[in-house]
N, C-alpha and C positions, 0 to 999 in steps of 0.2 A: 604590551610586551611584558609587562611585569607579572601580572596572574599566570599567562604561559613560564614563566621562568620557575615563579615559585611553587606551580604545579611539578614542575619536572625534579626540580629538586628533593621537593616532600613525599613524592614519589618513591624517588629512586631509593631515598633514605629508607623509605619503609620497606619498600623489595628487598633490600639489602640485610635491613636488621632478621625480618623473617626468611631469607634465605631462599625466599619466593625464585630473587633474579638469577638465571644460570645463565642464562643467553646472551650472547652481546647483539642486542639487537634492539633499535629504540624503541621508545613506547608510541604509543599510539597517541599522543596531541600534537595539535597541528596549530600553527596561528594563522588564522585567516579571519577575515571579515564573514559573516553569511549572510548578510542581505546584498553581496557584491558577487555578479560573476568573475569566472577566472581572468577573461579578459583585462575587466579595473581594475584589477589587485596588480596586476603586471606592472601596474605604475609605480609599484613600490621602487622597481629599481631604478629609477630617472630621480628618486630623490636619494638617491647613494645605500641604498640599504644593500646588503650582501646578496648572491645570487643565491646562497641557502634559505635565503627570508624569501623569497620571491619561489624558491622552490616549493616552500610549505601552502603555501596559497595554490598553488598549482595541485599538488596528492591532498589535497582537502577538497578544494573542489571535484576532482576524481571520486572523492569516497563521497562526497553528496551526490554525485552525479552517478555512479555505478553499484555501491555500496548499498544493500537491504537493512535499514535502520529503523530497530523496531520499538527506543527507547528515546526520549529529548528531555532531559532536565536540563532546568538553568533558572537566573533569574534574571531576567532580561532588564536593558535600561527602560528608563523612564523619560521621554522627551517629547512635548509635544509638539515640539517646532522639532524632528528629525534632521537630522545630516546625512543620513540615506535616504539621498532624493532622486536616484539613478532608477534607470527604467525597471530592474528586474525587483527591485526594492516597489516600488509603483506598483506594478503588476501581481506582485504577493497578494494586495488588499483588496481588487479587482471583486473577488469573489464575498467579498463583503460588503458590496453598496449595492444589493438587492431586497425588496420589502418580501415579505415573505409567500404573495400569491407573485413572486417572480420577475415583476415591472420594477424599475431601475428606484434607487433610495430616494425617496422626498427629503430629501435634506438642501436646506440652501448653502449652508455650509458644514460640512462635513468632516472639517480639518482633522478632527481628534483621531480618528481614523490612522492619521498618517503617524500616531506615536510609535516608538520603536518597537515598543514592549506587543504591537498589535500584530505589527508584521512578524515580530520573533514567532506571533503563536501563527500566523499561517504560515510561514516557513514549514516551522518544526509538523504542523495540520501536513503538510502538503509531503514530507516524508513517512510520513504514519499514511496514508491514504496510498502512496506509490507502492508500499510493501504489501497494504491492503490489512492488516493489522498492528498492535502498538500499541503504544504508553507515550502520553506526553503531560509531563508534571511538572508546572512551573508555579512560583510564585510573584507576586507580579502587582501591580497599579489593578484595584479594584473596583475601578470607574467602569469598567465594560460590565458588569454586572446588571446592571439598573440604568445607566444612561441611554436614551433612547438612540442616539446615535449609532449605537454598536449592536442595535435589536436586530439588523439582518446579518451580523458578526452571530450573535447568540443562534438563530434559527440556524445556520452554519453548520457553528458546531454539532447542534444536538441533531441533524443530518448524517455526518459524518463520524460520530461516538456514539458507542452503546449506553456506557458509561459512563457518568459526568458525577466527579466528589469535589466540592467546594467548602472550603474552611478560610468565611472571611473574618480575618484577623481583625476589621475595621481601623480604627484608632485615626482617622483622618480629620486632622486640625482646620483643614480649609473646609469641610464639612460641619466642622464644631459637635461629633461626636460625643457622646455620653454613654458610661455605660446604663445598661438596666435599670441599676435602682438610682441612677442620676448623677453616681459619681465619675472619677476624673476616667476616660477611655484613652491609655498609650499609643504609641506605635510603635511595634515588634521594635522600627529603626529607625535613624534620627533623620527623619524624614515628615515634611508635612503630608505627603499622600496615603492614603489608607492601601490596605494591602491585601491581595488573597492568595491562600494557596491554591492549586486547579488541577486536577487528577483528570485528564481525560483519558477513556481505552474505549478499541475499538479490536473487535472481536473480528475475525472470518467471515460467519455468518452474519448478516447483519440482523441487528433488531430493533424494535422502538426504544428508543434513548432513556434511559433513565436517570433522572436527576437529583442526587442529593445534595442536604448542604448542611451547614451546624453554622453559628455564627461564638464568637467569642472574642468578649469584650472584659476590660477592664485596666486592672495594669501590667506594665510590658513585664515583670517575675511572671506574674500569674499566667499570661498566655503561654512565657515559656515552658510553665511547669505545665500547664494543659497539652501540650504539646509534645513534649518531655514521656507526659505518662500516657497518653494517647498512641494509637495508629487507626490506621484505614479502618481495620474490625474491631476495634474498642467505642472507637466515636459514634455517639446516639447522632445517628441523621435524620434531617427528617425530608420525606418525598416531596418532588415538587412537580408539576406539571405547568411550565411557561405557554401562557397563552398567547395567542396572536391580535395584536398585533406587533405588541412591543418584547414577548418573547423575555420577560426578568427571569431573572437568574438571583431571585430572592423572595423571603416570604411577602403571600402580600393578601388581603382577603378580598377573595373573587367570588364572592355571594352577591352584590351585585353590578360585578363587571359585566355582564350581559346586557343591563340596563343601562348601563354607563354608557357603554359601547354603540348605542343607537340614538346617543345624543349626537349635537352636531358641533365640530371642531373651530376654534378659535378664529382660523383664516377663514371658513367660508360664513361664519359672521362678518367679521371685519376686511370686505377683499381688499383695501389699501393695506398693507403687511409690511413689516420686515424683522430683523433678527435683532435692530436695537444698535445702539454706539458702545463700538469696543475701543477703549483707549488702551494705550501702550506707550510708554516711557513717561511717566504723568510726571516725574520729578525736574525731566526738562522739561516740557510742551505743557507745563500748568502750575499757575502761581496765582496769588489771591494778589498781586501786586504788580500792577500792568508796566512799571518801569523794571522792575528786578527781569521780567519774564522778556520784554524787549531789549534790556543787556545781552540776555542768554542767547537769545534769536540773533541778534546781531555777534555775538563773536561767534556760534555756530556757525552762520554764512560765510563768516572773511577771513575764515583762520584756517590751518593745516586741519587735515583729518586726524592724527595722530596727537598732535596738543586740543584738539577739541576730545578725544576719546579720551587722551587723560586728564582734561582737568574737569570734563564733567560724566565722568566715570562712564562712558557708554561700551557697554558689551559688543558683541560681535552682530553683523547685521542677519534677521532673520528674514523670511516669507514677504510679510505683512507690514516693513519696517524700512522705510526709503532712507 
């Protein structure tokens, strides 16, 4: 609610001061969900919100829905445990658990998939492809780049874009980034994730995709100055051609990925397989000290959900989290 507020506001102000606004007529922002059809959003009104709040969800979904929209900036959230876990949210990312001769994704678990920031870009993919051309320019979690999970995401895209400009920012701490010559790599925002910008366009005619990208590293002044004095035709790119079958979306030297390529994979070495022990909430469920850890298990069990969430700090329950 608040970003729609302070848009209309800041807005108005500026129509105003430049004399732009003559009309008494509103602007064009809408507050809605987009990974939610019109029908969910209707639930706004059963928790008391005005029948104008429940209105805007309605003529937004109409302009997704009827509207030729041939522009999508934003910078979408970041969550890999999503809270749009509604069917049409689901079905955005459909089009991206495919290996790239076409047969369904090898992945045994694929969750990352379901981040928000993934379906923001098939969303906004899936209104550039209904007009049949478009722009969609986001910056965004720069995990889909290089993670092999997201390689029939990447074959995807450069399917549906001619043109693909990628400027990643790096600076990601869970990564333990460095710059170049070894020193400290920021992040643009106070954030552990690393981050890219993502130019996609997608022409009428179609053609073979072309990919560029620059990387820029160091500290977070200097990227914004690199940024600052930069645009689209300033920035030295350099061409990439993502192979198959993981499809990167960064440098990488394929002299002899061809030879690589006709070794033989992990699993059909090892046929007993799996993806390994993920642990989650390790501050309750693991102690070096088998009485402390059997206290905590024992008032977990016999006490309120609410005095257990407060006095051992436990967040909101996700997926993967009983």
């Amino acid at each position: 609610m608040a970003p729609y507020t302070i848009a209309h506001l800041k807005l108005s102000l500026a129509f105003k001061k430049t004399g732009f606004w003559k009309f008494h007529r509103r602007l064009g922002i809408y507050l809605t969900n987009s990974l939610e059809k019109s029908e969910a959003q209707q639930n706004l009104l059963s928790f008391g919100f005005a029948e104008s709040i429940a209105g805007e969800a309605r003529e937004a979904d109409k302009i997704k829905r009827e509207t030729p929209i041939m522009v999508v900036i934003g910078n979408p959230p970041y969550s890999g445990e999503s809270s749009n876990k509604g069917e049409y949210a689901r079905r955005l990312i459909d089009k991206y658990k495919f290996e790239g001769d076409g047969s369904k994704l090898k992945e045994k678990n694929p969750k990352w998939l379901n981040d928000d920031y993934v379906k923001f870009i098939a969303f906004a993919e899936d209104l550039i492809i209904k007009k049949d051309e478009g722009i969609l320019a986001f910056i965004n979690n720069h995990s889909f780049l290089d993670n092999p999970t997201f390689r029939g995401m990447r074959n995807h895209l450069m399917k549906t874009f001619d043109n693909i400009y990628i400027v990643n920012l790096h600076g990601s701490s869970k990564k333990k980034e460095k710059a170049m010559d070894g020193g400290k790599d920021e992040n643009v925002f106070n954030i552990q994730q690393g981050v890219s910008i993502n130019i996609f366009v997608k022409n009428k005619v179609k053609k073979s995709s072309e990919i560029k990208i620059t990387d820029v590293y160091g500290k977070r002044d200097e990227k914004f100055s690199f940024l600052d004095k930069n645009n689209i035709s300033t920035i030295k790119w350099q061409n990439i051609e993502p192979q198959t079958p993981s499809y990167l979306f960064i440098k990488q030297d394929t002299s002899n990925l061809e030879e690589y390529n006709k070794g033989f994979k992990v699993n059909e070495l090892l046929k007993l397989n799996g993806t390994g022990i993920v642990t989650k909430r390790d501050k309750l469920s693991i102690d070096f000290d088998k009485k402390v850890l059997f206290e905590r298990v024992n008032f977990f069990a016999n006490n309120p959900e609410g005095e257990v969430r407060q006095r051992l700090k436990l967040p909101l329950d996700v997926r993967d989290w009983i």
